[in-house]
Each structure stands twice: as structure tokens, then as C-alpha cells.
C-alpha positions as CSV (number, residue, x, y, z in Angstrom):
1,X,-40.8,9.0,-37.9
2,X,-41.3,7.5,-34.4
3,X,-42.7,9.6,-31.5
4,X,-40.9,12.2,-30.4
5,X,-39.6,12.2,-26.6
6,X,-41.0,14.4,-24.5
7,X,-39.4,17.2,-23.6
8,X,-37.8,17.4,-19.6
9,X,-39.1,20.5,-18.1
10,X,-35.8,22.6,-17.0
11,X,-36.6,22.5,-13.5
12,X,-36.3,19.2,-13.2
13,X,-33.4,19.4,-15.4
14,X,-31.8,22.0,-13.3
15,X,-32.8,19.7,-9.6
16,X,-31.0,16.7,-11.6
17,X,-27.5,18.7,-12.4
18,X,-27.7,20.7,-8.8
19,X,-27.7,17.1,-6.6
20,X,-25.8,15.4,-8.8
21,X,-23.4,18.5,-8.3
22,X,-23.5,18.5,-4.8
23,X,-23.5,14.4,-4.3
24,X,-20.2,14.4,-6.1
25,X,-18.4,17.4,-4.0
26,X,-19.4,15.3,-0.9
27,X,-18.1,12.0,-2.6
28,X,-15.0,13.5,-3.6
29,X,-14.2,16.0,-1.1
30,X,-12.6,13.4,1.2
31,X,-10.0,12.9,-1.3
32,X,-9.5,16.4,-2.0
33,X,-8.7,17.1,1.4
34,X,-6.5,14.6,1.5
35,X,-4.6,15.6,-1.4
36,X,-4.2,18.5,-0.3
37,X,-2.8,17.5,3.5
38,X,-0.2,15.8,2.1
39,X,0.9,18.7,0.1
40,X,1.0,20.8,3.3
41,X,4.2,21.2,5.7
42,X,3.2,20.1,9.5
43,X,2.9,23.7,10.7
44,X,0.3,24.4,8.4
45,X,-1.7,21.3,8.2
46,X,-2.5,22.3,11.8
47,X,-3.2,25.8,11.0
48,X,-6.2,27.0,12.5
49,X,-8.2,27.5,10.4
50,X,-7.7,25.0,8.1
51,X,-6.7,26.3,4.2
52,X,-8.4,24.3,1.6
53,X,-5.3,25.2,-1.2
54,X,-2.1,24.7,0.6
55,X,-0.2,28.4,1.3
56,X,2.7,26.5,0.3
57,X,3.0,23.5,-2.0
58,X,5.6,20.9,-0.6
59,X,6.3,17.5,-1.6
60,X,8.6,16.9,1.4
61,X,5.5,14.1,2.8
62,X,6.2,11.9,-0.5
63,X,9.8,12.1,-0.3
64,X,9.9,11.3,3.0
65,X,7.6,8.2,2.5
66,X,9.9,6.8,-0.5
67,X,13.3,7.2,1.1
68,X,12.6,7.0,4.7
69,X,9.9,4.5,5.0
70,X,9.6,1.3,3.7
71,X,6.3,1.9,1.1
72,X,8.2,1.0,-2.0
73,X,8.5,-2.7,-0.6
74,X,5.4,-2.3,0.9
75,X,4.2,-1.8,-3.2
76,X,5.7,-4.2,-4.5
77,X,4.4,-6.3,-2.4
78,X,0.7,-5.1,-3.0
79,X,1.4,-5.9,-6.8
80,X,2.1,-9.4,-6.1
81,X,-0.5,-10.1,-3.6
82,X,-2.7,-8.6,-6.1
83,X,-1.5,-9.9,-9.1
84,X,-1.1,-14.1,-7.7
85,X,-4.7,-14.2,-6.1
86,X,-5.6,-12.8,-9.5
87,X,-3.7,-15.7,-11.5
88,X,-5.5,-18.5,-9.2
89,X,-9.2,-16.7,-9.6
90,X,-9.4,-16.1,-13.0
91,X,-8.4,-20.0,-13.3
92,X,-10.6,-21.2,-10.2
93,X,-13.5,-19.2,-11.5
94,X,-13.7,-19.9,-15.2
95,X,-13.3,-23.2,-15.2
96,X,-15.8,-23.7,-12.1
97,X,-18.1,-21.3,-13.9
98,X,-18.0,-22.8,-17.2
99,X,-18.8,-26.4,-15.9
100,X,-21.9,-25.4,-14.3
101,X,-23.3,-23.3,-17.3
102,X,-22.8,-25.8,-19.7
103,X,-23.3,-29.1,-17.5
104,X,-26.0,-30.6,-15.8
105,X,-24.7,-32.9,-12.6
106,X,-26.6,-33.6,-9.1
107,X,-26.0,-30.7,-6.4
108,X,-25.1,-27.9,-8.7
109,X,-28.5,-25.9,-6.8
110,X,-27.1,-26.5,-3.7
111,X,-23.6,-26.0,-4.7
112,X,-24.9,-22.5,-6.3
113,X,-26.4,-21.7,-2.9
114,X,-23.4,-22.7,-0.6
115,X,-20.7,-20.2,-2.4
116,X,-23.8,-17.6,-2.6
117,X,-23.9,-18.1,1.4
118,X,-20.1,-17.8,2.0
119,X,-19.9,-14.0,0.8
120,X,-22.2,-13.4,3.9
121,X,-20.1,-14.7,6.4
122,X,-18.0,-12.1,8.2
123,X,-14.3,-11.5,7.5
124,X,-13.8,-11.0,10.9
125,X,-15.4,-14.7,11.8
126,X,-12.4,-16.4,9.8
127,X,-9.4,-14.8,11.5
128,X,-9.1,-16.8,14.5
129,X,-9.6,-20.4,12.8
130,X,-7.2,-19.0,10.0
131,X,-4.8,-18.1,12.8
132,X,-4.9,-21.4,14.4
133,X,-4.3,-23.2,11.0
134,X,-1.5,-20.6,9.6
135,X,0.1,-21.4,13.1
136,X,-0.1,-25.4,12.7
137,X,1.0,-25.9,9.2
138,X,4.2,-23.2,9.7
139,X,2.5,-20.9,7.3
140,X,2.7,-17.4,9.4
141,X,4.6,-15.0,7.3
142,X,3.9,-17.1,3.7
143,X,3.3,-15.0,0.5
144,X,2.1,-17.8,-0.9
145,X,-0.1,-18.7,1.8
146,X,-1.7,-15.2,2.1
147,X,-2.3,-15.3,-1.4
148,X,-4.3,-18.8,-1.3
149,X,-6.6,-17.2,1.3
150,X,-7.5,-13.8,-0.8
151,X,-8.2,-16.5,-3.8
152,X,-10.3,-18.7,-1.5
153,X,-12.3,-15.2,-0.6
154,X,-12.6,-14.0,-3.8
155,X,-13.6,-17.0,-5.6
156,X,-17.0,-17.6,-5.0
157,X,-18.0,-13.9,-6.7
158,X,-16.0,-14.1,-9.0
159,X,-17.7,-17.6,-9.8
160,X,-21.2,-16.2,-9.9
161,X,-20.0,-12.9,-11.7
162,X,-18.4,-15.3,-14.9
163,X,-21.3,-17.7,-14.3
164,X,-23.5,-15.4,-15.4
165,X,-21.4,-13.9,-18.4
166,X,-21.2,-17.6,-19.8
167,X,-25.1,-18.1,-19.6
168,X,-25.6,-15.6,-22.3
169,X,-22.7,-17.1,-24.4
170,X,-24.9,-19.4,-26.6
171,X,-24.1,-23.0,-26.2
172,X,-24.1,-23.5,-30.2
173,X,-20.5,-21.8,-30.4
174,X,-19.8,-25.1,-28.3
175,X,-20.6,-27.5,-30.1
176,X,-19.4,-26.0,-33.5
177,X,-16.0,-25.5,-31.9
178,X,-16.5,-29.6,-30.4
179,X,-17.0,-30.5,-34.4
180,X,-13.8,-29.1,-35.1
181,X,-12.2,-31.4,-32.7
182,X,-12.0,-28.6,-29.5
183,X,-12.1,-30.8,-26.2
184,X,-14.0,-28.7,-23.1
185,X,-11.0,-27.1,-22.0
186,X,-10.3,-25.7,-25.7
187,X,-13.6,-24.6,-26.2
188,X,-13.0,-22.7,-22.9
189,X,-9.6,-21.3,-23.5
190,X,-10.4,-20.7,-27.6
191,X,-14.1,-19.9,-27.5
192,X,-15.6,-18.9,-24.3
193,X,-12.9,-17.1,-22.7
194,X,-12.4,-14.6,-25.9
195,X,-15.9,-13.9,-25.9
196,X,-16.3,-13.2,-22.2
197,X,-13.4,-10.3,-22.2
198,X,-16.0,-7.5,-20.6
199,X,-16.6,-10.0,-17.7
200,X,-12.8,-11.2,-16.9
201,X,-12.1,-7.3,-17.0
202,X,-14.9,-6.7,-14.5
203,X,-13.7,-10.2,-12.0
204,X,-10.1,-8.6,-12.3
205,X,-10.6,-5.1,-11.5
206,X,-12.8,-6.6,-8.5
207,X,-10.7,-9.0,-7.8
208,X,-7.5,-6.5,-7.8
209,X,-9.2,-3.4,-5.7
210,X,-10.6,-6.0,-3.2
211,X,-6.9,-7.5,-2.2
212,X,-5.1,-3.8,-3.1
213,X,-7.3,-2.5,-0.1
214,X,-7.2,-5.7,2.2
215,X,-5.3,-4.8,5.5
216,X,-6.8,-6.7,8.2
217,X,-5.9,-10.8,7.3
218,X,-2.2,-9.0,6.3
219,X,-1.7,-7.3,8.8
220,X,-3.1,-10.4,10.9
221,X,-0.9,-13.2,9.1
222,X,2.3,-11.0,8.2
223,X,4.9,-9.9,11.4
224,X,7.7,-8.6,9.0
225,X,8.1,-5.7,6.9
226,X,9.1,-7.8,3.7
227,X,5.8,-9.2,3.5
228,X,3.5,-6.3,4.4
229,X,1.4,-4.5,2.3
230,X,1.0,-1.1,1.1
231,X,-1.9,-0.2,3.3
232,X,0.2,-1.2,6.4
233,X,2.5,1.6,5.4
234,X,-0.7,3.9,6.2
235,X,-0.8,2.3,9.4
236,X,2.5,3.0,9.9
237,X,2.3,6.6,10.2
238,X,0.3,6.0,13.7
239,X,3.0,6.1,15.9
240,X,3.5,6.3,19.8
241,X,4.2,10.1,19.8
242,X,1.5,10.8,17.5
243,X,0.1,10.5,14.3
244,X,2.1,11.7,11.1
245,X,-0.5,13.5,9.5
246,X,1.7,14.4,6.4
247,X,3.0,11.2,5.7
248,X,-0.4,9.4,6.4
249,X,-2.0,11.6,3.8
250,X,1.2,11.3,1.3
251,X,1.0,7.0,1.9
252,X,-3.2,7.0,1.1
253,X,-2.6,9.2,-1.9
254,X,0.3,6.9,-3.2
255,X,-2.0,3.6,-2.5
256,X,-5.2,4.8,-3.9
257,X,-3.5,6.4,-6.9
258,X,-3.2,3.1,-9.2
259,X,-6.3,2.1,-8.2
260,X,-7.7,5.5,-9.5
261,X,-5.8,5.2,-12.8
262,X,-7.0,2.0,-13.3
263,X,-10.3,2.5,-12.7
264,X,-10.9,5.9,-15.0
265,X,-9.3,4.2,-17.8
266,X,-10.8,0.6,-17.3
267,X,-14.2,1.7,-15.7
268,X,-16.4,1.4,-19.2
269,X,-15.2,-2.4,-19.2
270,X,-16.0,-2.6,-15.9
271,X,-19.7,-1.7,-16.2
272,X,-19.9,-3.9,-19.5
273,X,-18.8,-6.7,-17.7
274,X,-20.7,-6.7,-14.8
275,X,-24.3,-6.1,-16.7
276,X,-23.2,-8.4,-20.3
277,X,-24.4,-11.5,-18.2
278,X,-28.4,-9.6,-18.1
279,X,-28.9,-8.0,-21.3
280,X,-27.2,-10.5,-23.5
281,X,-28.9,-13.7,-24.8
């Protein structure tokens, strides 16, 4: 029998559930609240003082954002934005990833280091040069064209988050699968990729929740409503004559929502994929 493990005395056990008890109602009080705001008719959500479980239960804020706004384009757009940067990473990052885990070439250190240095360059930095370009080549208002810049963003992460997934992928599987006639790209598609599930899974759920919340380059690249994404609906409830607190609240529950879903069911991927690259091998 090995040793036993000692025993946690119940104070400390008791300190550990009372902070992680009160560092969640903090984390997740925000979203209570506004749950609960958009469930709330305008006369109560300025009530004074405030109820923390509405009087009355309405769900006039959601209709009202569904046929009187424009947020299911708005989704549907999200979805695609989200979904075609996702198609052009996961391709741009495995194969990128793969060739510099299982080749040697001249500048892969430095190549490393410079898409290591672009994720510290500010977001903000980009917009004007982006602005100029989108404006000489005709590409203002361009799904496509918005999508080619979340993929050029995203990229370099998702590079170093798949590099590290295909380090601990042992290099023997390659050349068993290269015996069997499997050029580089095979092995990659039939071998590597099937193995490295836990890290795609982590790169998309990144790569998905990183463009889902993106406003500012939409907002900066897209003048018409067709095009917009769902967290420009948000944005839309600031009005001149004020802000519509209901339907603000209804819009940010109805964008975060799939992200939520996805998330609780997917989040035990997530984790796998993000540490398989250090404790495999």
C-alpha cells in the first residue's frame, strides 16, 4: 500500500469552498444581472431600488430584438464570419505547424519568434493601415475580405497552439505511415490530424469566440447592415434619445448564449487541447 495522503485540515477546506464561492458570485453576477434586465419591462428596470428577480417576467425585450431589429442577420452573419476564418485557420495553421515540427529548414527560429511578436502588437495599431488598403483595393464592405483579416489575426496562435500539439505526436507514426506509401500531406490529413483532435477543438473554440466577439475591425470595415455582426446589434441599442436598456440586455444575452453552450459542453476538450502539447511525449 503506498502512503496515505495527508489529511486537509477543514479549515482550510472550508477557506478553499468560501473564496471559491464568493470568486464565482462576483464572476457570474454580471451575467445574472443581465439576464435578468432583459427580462424586466422599462418601468421596472429603472425602479429604484433595483429588484434582483424581476416583479414581472416579460420577454417583450427578445421579441422586440427578433422582429423589430435586424439581429437575426446580424447572426447569421456572425456564424459565417466565424465559421470561414475558421476554415482558412485550421488549414493555414496545420499545415504551417506540421512543417515546422517535423522539418528542419534555415530561419524556422526566427520565423518562430516573428509570429510570437505579432500577437503583441495592438489591434488598434492595424486599423488605420487596414483602412487605407480596404479603401485601395475596393474591399470596404467584403465578407470575404473581413474574413481574410480575422484569419491573418488568428493564425499565428493558432500556429504555436497545433505546433505544440504535433511535438508530442511521435515522429515514428510518420514514417510508418511514409512506408505505406503516405506522401506529407497524407500523413497530415490521415495520421497527424486524427491524433491531434483535443488540439483542433481547443484552436476552434479559440478561434470561434475570438471572431464571435470581435466588434471593432467590423464595425470599422462594414457601413451596411447586411454585413454587420451580431455584436453591432448591441451597439445598436445606443441610440440618440438614449440607451435601450432592455433590448441591450435581450441582444448580449442572445450573442453570448451560443458561446455559453458551446463552451459547457465542449470545455473538457478545450482544456485537453490546450495542455496535450506539455504532458504528452
Amino acid at each position: 500500500m503506498g502512503i496515505a495522503e495527508k489529511k486537509r485540515p477543514p479549515l482550510f477546506i472550508a477557506a478553499t469552498i468560501i473564496i471559491t464561492s464568493v470568486s464565482a458570485i462576483i464572476i457570474l453576477f454580471p451575467l445574472y444581472w443581465v439576464l435578468i434586465t432583459s427580462l424586466k419591462g422599462e418601468s421596472e428596470i429603472f425602479a429604484l431600488p433595483p429588484s434582483f428577480i424581476p416583479n414581472v417576467v416579460t420577454n417583450i425585450n427578445y421579441i422586440f430584438a427578433f422582429t423589430e431589429t435586424k439581429i437575426p442577420i446580424y447572426f447569421l452573419n456572425s456564424v459565417s464570419y466565424a465559421l470561414g476564418t475558421l476554415v482558412v485557420v485550421l488549414f493555414c495553421a496545420s499545415t504551417s505547424a506540421y512543417s515546422m515540427s517535423r522539418f528542419k529548414f534555415k530561419g524556422k527560429a526566427a520565423y518562430l519568434l516573428t509570429i510570437l511578436l505579432t500577437q503583441l502588437m495592438p489591434m488598434t495599431t492595424l486599423i488605420v493601415p487596414l483602412y487605407v488598403s480596404f479603401g485601395t483595393l475596393g474591399l470596404m464592405n467584403n465578407r470575404f475580405a473581413l474574413i481574410a483579416v480575422y484569419a491573418a489575426i488568428q493564425t499565428p496562435i493558432a500556429t504555436w497552439l497545433l505546433l505544440g500539439y504535433f511535438n508530442s505526436i511521435p515522429a515514428e507514426i510518420d514514417e510508418a505511415a511514409r512506408i505505406d506509401g503516405c506522401t506529407n500531406l497524407g500523413i497530415l490529413w490521415r495520421v497527424v490530424l486524427p491524433l491531434s483532435k483535443p488540439g483542433l477543438m481547443a484552436v476552434s473554440l479559440s478561434v470561434i469566440i475570438s471572431v464571435w466577439q470581435e466588434l471593432m475591425l467590423a464595425m470599422t470595415f462594414t457601413s451596411i447592415d447586411e454585413l454587420r455582426p451580431l455584436m453591432a446589434g448591441v451597439s445598436a441599442a445606443i441610440t440618440r434619445a438614449g440607451i435601450k436598456w432592455g433590448q441591450m440586455n435581450a441582444t448580449a444575452i442572445i450573442a453570448c448564449a451560443p458561446i455559453i453552450v458551446i463552451y459547457i459542453f465542449l470545455q473538457r476538450n478545450l482544456v485537453e487541447g490546450l495542455t496535450g502539447g506539455a504532458v504528452k511525449g
